[in-house]
N, C-alpha and C positions, 0 to 999 in steps of 0.2 A: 490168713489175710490175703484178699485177693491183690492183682496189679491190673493197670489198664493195658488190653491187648490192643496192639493196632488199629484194630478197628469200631475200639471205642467198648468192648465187651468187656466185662471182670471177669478172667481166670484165675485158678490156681499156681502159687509157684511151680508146684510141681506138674504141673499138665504140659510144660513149655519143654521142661526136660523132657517127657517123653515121648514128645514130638521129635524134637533133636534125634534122639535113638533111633525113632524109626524111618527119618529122612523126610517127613510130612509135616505139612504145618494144619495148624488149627483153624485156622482165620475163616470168617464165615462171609460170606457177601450175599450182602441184605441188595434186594431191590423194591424201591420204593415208588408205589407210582399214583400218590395222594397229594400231588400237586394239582392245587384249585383253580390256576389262573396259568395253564399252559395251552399252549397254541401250537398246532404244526403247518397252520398257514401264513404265515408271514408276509408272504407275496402279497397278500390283500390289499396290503398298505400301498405298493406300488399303482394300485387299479387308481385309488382317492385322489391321485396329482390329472391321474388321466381323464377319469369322471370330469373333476374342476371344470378342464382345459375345454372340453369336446361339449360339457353341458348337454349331458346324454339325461342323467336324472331328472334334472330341470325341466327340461322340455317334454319328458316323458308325462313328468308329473299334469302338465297342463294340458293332458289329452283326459284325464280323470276329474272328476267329478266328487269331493269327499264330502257325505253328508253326514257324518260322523257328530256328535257334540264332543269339541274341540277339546271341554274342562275333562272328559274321563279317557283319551287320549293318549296315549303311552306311545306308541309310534307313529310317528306323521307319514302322510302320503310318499313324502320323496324316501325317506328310509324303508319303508317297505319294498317301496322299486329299490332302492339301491342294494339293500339285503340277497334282494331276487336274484339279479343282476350279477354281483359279486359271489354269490353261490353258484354259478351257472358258468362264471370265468373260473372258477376254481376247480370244477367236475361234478357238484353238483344238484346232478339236475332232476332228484325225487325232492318234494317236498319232504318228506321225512327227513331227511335230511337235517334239516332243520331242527327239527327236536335236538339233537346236540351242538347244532351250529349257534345258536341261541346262547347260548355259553359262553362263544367264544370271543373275550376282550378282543380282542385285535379284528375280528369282521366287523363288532360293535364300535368301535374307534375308525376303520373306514365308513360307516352309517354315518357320520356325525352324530355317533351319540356321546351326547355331555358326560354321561358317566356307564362308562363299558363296562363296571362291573353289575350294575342292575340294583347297586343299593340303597337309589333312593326311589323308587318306584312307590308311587300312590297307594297300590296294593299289598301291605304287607306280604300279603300269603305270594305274590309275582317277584318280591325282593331275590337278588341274587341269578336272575336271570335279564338279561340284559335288552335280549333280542326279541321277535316274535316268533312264535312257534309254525306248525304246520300250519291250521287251522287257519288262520287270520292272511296267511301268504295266501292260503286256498279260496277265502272268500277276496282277494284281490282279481284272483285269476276269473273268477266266478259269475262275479257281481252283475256282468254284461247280460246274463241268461237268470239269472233268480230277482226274483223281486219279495223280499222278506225281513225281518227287521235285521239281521244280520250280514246282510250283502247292499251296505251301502256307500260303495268305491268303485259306480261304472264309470267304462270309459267310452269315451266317440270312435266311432271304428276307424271315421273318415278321418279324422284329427290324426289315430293313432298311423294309420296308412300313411300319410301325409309326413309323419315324425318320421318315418324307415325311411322315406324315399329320400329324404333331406339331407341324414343324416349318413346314408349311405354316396348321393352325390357327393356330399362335403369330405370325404375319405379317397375320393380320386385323384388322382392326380388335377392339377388346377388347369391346366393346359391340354387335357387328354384329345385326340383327330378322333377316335374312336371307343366307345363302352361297347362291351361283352356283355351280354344278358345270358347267364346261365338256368337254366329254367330246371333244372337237376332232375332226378327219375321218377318224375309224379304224375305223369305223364299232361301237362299242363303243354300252351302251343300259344305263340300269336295269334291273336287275333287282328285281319284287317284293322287298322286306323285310317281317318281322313287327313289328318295332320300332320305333316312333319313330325318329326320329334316327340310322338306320343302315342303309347303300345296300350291295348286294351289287350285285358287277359281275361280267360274264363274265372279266376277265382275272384277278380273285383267285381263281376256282376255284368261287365261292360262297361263300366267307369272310367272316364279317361286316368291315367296314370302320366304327368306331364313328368319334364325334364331331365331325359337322361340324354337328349342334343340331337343332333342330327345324322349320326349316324349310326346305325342299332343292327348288328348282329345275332340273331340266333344261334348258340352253340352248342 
C-alpha cells in the first residue's frame, strides 16, 4: 500500500528506504505551464490611468470615421486604438503580435473591455478570445488606402496630423522660452514659412503646421 510523497505522488514504503541508503531522494518536480488566464504584462494596467488623464484614445478615435454596422461589432473604434497603442507601449510593434496578445486578460482589461476573458462574445466560434486579432488591427492601419467591404475605419489625415501636434504641444512644459524640433535621420529640412511660429515640412505637402510658438530650432 502506497503513502503520499511530498509532492503529492504514491510511492512505495519501501522506495523511501532505498532512497535513505543511497543518500538521494525521489521526489520528482513537475512543471506546469497550462495556466489559461496568465499574463506577463502587468504594466498595462499602468498605461489605462494615463490613457484616462491625457485623452490620447479619445481624440484619437474622432480622427476616424467607423462605418462598421455597430449590432455585429465586437470591438469598438477606441479599443482598437487602444489595443494598438498599448501593444506598441509594451514592445510590440508586429501586428502578429497580436495573434497571442488577444488572450491576454489584463491588455483586454486596459481596452475597457467588459469581459477580458472573451466569454461572452456574439460568436460562439470567437468565445474565449477576448481581443482582436492581426487582421482587423490591419485593416485599422489600412483602411485610409483600400476601399473594399472590409476596410471600413478611415481616417482624416489632417484631423489625425492635427491630434500629434496637440498632443505633443500638451506634453511641454506649460511655460517653455523655447521648443527643439528634432527632424531625426530621414533626411527631411525646414522649409521657409511666412509666419511667426509656423514650420512647413516637406512631408505635410506644404501645409502649415501651426503652434509650436515663437521660437523654433532645428537640431
Amino acid at each position: 500500500m502506497g503513502i503520499p510523497s511530498p509532492c503529492g505522488r504514491a510511492r512505495d514504503e519501501g522506495e523511501g528506504d532505498a532512497a535513505n541508503q543511497n543518500g538521494r531522494t525521489n521526489r520528482q518536480v513537475v512543471a506546469d505551464f497550462s495556466g489559461s488566464t496568465l499574463s506577463s504584462d502587468g504594466g498595462v494596467l499602468l498605461l489605462r490611468p494615463v490613457d484616462a488623464s491625457r485623452g490620447l484614445t479619445h481624440r484619437l478615435a474622432q480622427c476616424f470615421s467607423d462605418a462598421r454596422r455597430q449590432i455585429y461589432v465586437d470591438h469598438s473604434l477606441p479599443q482598437l486604438l487602444a489595443q494598438r497603442l498599448s501593444g506598441l507601449a509594451l514592445g510590440y510593434e508586429d501586428l502578429h503580435d497580436h495573434q497571442r496578445l488577444r488572450l491576454d486578460p489584463l491588455l483586454a482589461a486596459a481596452c475597457d473591455k467588459r469581459d477580458p476573458l472573451g466569454e461572452e462574445r456574439f460568436n460562439p466560434a470567437h468565445r474565449g478570445v477576448a481581443l482582436a486579432g492581426a487582421s482587423p488591427l490591419n485593416r485599422l492601419e489600412l483602411s485610409i488606402h483600400k476601399r473594399t467591404r472590409a476596410h471600413k475605419l478611415a481616417h482624416d489625415a489632417g484631423r489625425l496630423e492635427a491630434c500629434r501636434l496637440q498632443t505633443g504641444v500638451r506634453c511641454r512644459p506649460k511655460y517653455a522660452e523655447e521648443i527643439v524640433v528634432d527632424l531625426d535621420a530621414m533626411g527631411q529640412r525646414l522649409l521657409p514659412g511666412g509666419d511667426p511660429g509656423v514650420v512647413r515640412t516637406p512631408s505635410s505637402g506644404g501645409r502649415l503646421l501651426p503652434g509650436f510658438g515663437q521660437a523654433l530650432r532645428a537640431d
